[in-house]
Steps between C-alpha positions, in 0.01 A plus 500: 500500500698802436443876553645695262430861598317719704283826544417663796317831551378621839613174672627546820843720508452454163418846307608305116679151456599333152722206517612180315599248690727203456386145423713334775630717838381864574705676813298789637723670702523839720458648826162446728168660416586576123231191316685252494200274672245740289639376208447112593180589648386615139615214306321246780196694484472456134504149555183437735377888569597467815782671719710327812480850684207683413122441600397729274541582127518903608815401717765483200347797369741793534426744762443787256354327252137353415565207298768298419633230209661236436582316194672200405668283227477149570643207283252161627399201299662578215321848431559867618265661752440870545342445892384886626340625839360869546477538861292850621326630802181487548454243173507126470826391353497387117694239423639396120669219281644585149154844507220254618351600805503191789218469672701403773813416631433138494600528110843599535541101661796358266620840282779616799567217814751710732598337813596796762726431737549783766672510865179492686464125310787416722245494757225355374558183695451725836253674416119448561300260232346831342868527335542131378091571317608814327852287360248210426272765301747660339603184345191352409351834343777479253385167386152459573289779343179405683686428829589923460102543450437279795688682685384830410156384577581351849663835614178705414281238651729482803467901547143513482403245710753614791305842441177280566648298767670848690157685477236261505377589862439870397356353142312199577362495113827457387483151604306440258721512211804226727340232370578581118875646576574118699421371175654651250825556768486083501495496115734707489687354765499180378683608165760614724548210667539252254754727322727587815519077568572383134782816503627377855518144353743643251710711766511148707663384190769766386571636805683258769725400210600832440521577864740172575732589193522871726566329832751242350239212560502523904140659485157400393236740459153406426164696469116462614216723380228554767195612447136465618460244769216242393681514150697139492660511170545821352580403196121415409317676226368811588145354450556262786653768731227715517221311699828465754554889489116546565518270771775629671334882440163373648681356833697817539195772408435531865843602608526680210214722600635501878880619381382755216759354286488177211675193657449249204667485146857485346577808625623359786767224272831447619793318325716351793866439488692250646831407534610197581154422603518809774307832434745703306289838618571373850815340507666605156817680517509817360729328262293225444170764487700693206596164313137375491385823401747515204396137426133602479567806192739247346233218501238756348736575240560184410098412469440793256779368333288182462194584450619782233793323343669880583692611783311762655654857554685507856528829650784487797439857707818498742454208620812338416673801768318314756644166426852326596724458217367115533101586379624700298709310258239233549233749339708616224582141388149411528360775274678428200294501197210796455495898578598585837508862641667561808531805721804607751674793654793451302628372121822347629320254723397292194715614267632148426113399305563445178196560224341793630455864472554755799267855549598714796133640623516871662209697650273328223722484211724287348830641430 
């Protein structure tokens, strides 16, 4: 999969953008603050209409401007794509592929894969489980267009019945309606499920290797997906989940109406990391924390690469500044093959890629 240019109006720092990109390397470089990470956020959101950094669509909107575009060229599967997305306030988003209209962003699943690596992935190891979900769904709503539905569907469930749940006392009729959002939350839930175990079971594949290769074979990393409690093998069709998911919803209503807030469904998934067989969030290194992090992206790559038969595009965004010269040479020998764009401070510091093109990004222009 290979971008070939791009088109950004009201994006961001971003007043106009044109470029054509390279199909191998692409050095952003400049100072701080200029949209650098703007432009990588653009590219990724094209890829699952969804942005690492902003809740909302009306965040990368320019701050004096109402609406904002972005348009891309994308080489996948043998044909050209022309993937759009008009972002404006106070209006749903509209989404494209080659002038069709997409219902929704499930659709763009398998036109543009991007695998964003950024330095707050360095810490996804540390951080709470909510991080390790959204790297889970990222991934999987690239591949899975009806895990990206699923997903969409859970979150508005999930808000309306903690509405239900927070003001149920003042409300008592809207009790009335809990029954039908545990449902459809456990359908729904279910989907999710079965999708985050069979894409764990691939992680628990591609990952340790990768992860030995970086520690020169003295570590072993491994991976477990957690998930509801009564659920014993989540691997099981989502048919079979569900009468566990209503079980576990009808055993925790009570509490749930005590504590004002939903205590059962995958919204509460974790993917553990151990190393050596000891927690790696605990007792991980901050060495060790950044190598199984780095392992992670790399595995993900390499499962789009499988499932697609194409490398997926691999946005860097300074995050080779925060490694030792040791991760990073181990990156940059991993990544050969497919389009890579990378962002840094400065040309020189990888002036010795080979392949590649280099644009120099100031105050929202390339120059």
């Amino acid at each position: 999969m290979i971008v070939r240019s791009l088109e950004l109006e009201g994006f961001r720092n971003y007043d106009r953008l044109a470029a054509e990109f390279h199909p191998q390397v692409n050095l952003i470089y400049g100072d701080n603050a200029q949209g650098k990470t703007n432009l990588l956020e653009a590219i990724a959101y094209l890829s699952s209409a969804r942005s690492h950094r902003a809740r909302y669509d009306r965040e990368m909107i320019g701050m004096d401007r109402t609406a904002a575009h972005i348009r891309g060229t994308i080489e996948s599967r043998g044909r050209t794509f022309v993937v759009e997305a008009q972002l404006a306030r106070g209006r749903t988003r509209k989404l494209f592929s080659n002038g069709v209209r997409l219902k929704n962003a499930g659709e763009l699943a398998g036109v543009l894969n991007t695998v964003l690596f950024c330095p707050e992935d360095l810490y996804l190891i540390r951080e709470g489980a909510a991080a390790r979900r959204r790297f889970l769904d990222s991934a999987i709503c690239q591949l899975r267009p009806r895990y990206a539905q699923a997903l969409a569907e859970y979150g508005r469930l999930y808000e309306h019945k903690t509405r239900i749940l927070r003001d149920w006392n003042e409300h008592p009729s809207l009790l009335s309606a809990l029954d039908d959002f545990d449902l459809r939350m456990a359908q729904m839930g279910a989907l999710l499920i079965h999708y985050r175990a069979h894409f764990v079971k691939r992680l628990q594949e591609a990952a340790p290797p990768i992860h030995r290769d970086f520690s020169g074979g003295g570590e072993e990393l491994s991976l477990t997906y957690t998930t509801v409690s009564n659920i014993p093998d989540p691997l099981a069709s989502p048919k079979e989940l569900l009468p566990l998911l209503l079980d576990h919803q009808a055993r925790h209503k009570q509490a749930e109406l005590d504590s004002r807030q939903c205590l059962s469904g995958p919204h509460k998934d974790d993917l553990l990391v151990d190393i050596n067989g000891l927690s790696a969030k605990t007792y991980g290194s901050q060495g060790q924390t950044r190598t199984a992090a780095l392992s992670l992206k790399l595995a993900q790559r390499e499962i789009f690469q499988a499932e697609t038969e194409e490398w997926p595009v691999l946005l860097l965004d300074d995050v080779l500044s925060e490694l030792d010269s040791r991760r990073q040479a181990f990156i940059l020998n991993r990544i050969r093959g497919g389009q890579v764009f990378i962002t840094c401070c400065e040309e020189e510091k990888l002036e010795g890629l080979e392949g590649g093109k280099a644009f120099h990004v100031q105050g929202g222009s390339l120059i």
